[in-house]
DRENDO-1510 file (C-alpha; in Angstrom, 1 decimal, always signed):
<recs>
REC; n; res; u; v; w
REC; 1; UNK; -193.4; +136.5; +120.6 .
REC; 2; UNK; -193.0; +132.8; +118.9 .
REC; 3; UNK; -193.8; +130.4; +121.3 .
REC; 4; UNK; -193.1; +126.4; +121.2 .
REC; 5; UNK; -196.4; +125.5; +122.6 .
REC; 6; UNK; -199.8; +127.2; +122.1 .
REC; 7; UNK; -202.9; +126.0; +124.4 .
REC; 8; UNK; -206.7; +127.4; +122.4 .
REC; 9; UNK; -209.8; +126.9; +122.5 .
REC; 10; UNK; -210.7; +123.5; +121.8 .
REC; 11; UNK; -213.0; +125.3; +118.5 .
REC; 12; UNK; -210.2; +126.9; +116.9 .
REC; 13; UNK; -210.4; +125.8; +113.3 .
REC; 14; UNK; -207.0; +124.4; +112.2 .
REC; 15; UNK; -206.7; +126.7; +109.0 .
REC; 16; UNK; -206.8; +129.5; +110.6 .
REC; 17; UNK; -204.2; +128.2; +113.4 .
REC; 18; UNK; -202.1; +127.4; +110.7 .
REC; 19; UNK; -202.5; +130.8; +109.4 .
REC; 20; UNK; -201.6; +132.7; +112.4 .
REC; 21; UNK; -198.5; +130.9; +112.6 .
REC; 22; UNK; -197.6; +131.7; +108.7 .
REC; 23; UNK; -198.2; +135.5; +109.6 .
REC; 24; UNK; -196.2; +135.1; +112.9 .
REC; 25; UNK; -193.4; +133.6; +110.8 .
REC; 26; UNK; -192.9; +131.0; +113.0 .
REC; 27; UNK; -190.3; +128.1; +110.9 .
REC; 28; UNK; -189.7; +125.5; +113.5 .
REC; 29; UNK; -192.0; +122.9; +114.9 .
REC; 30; UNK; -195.1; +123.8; +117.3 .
REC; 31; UNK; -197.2; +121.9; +119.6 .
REC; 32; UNK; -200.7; +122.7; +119.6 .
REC; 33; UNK; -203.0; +122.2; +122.0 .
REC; 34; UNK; -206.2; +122.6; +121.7 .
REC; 35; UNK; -208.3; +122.7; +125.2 .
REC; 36; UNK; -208.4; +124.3; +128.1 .
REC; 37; UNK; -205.6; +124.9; +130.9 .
REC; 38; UNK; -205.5; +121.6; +132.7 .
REC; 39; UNK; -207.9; +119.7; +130.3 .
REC; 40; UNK; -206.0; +119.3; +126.7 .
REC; 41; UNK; -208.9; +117.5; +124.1 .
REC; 42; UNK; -206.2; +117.5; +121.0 .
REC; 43; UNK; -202.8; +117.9; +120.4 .
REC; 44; UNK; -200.9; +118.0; +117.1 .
REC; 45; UNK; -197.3; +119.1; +115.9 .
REC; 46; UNK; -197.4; +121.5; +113.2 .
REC; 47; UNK; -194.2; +121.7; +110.8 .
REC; 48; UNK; -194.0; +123.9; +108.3 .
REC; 49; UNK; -197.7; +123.9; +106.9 .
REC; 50; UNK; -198.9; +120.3; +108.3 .
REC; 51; UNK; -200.7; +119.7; +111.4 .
REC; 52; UNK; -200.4; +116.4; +112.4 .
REC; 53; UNK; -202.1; +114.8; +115.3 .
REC; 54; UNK; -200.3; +113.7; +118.4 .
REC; 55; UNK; -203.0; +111.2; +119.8 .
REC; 56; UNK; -200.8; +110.2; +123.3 .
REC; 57; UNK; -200.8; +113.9; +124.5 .
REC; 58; UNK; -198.4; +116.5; +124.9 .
REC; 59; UNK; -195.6; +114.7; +126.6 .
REC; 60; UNK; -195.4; +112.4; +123.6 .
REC; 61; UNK; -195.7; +115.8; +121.6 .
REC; 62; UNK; -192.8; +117.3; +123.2 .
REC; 63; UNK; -190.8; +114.3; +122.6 .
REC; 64; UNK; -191.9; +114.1; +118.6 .
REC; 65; UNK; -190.9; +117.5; +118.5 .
REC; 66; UNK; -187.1; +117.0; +120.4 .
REC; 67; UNK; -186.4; +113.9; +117.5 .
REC; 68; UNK; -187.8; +116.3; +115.1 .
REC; 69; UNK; -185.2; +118.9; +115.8 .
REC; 70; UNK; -182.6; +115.9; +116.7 .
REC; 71; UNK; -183.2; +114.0; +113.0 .
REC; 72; UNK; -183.1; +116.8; +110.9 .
REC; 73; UNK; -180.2; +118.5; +112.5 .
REC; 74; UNK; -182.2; +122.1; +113.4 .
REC; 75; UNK; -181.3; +124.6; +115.9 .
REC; 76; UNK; -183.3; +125.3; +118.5 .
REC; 77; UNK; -185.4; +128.8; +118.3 .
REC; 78; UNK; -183.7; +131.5; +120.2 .
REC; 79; UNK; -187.3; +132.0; +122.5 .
REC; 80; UNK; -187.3; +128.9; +123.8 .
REC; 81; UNK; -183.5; +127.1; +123.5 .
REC; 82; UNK; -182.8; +126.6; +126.7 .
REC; 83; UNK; -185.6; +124.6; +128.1 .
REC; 84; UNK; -185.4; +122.6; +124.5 .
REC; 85; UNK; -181.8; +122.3; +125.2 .
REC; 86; UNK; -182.5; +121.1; +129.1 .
REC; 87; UNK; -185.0; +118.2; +127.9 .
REC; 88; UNK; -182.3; +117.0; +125.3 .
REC; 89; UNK; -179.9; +117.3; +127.9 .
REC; 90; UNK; -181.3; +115.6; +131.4 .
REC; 91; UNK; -184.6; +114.2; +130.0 .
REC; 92; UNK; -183.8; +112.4; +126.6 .
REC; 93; UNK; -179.8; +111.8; +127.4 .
REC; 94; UNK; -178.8; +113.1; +124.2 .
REC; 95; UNK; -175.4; +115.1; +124.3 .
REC; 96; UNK; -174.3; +117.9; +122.1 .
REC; 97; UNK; -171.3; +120.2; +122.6 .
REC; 98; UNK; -173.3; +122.9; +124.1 .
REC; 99; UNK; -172.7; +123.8; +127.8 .
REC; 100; UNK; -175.9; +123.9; +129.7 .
REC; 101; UNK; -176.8; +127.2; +131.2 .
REC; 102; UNK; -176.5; +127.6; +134.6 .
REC; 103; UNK; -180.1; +127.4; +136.1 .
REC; 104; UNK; -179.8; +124.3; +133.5 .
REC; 105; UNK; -177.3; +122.9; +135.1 .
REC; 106; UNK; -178.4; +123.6; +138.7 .
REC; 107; UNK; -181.8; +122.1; +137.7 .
REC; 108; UNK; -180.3; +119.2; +136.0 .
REC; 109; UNK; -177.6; +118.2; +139.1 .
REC; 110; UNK; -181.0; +118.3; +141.4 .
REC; 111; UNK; -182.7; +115.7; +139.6 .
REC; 112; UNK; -180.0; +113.5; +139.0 .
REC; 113; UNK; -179.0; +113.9; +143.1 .
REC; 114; UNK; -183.1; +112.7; +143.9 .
REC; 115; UNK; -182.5; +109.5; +141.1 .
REC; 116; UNK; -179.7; +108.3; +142.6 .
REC; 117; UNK; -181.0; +109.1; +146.2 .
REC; 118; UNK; -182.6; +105.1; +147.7 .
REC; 119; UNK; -185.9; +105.1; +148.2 .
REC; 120; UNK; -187.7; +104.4; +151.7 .
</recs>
């Protein structure tokens, strides 16, 4: 199973990370975080066969990797397209011709009802 985000150990030598994901076949960007549930140490975005340190964390990971996909004009993977596709969507307010699935959708009407809700 290819996965868009791998948490291990925070000892796990880059090489062979890098390795794994070669034998995997895994061709679109990664985020990798090395740590422990809950307490991340490092994170990096690995493209093809560079790793490259994400110092802010994993949210500013997750973004890197959504302009990543956005600049160079890449599909999403089928494993993990729709949550991808969600963040694009509702989080980064970039449109596509795409229609949102509907637990997408659903999810995305719910936030925007709680933005525009006032505040007490």
């Amino acid at each position: 199973m290819v996965l868009t985000l791998f948490v291990l150990q925070p000892s796990s030598p880059m090489e062979r990370v890098m390795e794994s994901l070669k034998t995997q076949k895994v061709y679109h960007p990664v985020i990798i975080a090395l740590g422990h549930r809950g307490e991340v140490n490092e994170v990096f975005l690995a493209v093809e066969d560079n790793a490259l340190p994400v110092p802010l964390g994993i949210v500013a990971a997750v973004e890197r990797m959504m302009k990543m996909h956005f600049i160079a004009n890449m599909q999403f993977a089928m494993e993990c397209r729709h949550i991808l596709h969600f963040l694009q969507r509702a989080c980064m307010k970039l449109p596509d011709d795409l229609p949102l699935s509907r637990g997408a959708a659903d999810l995305s009407l719910y936030i925007r009802s709680k933005k525009s809700k006032p505040t007490s």
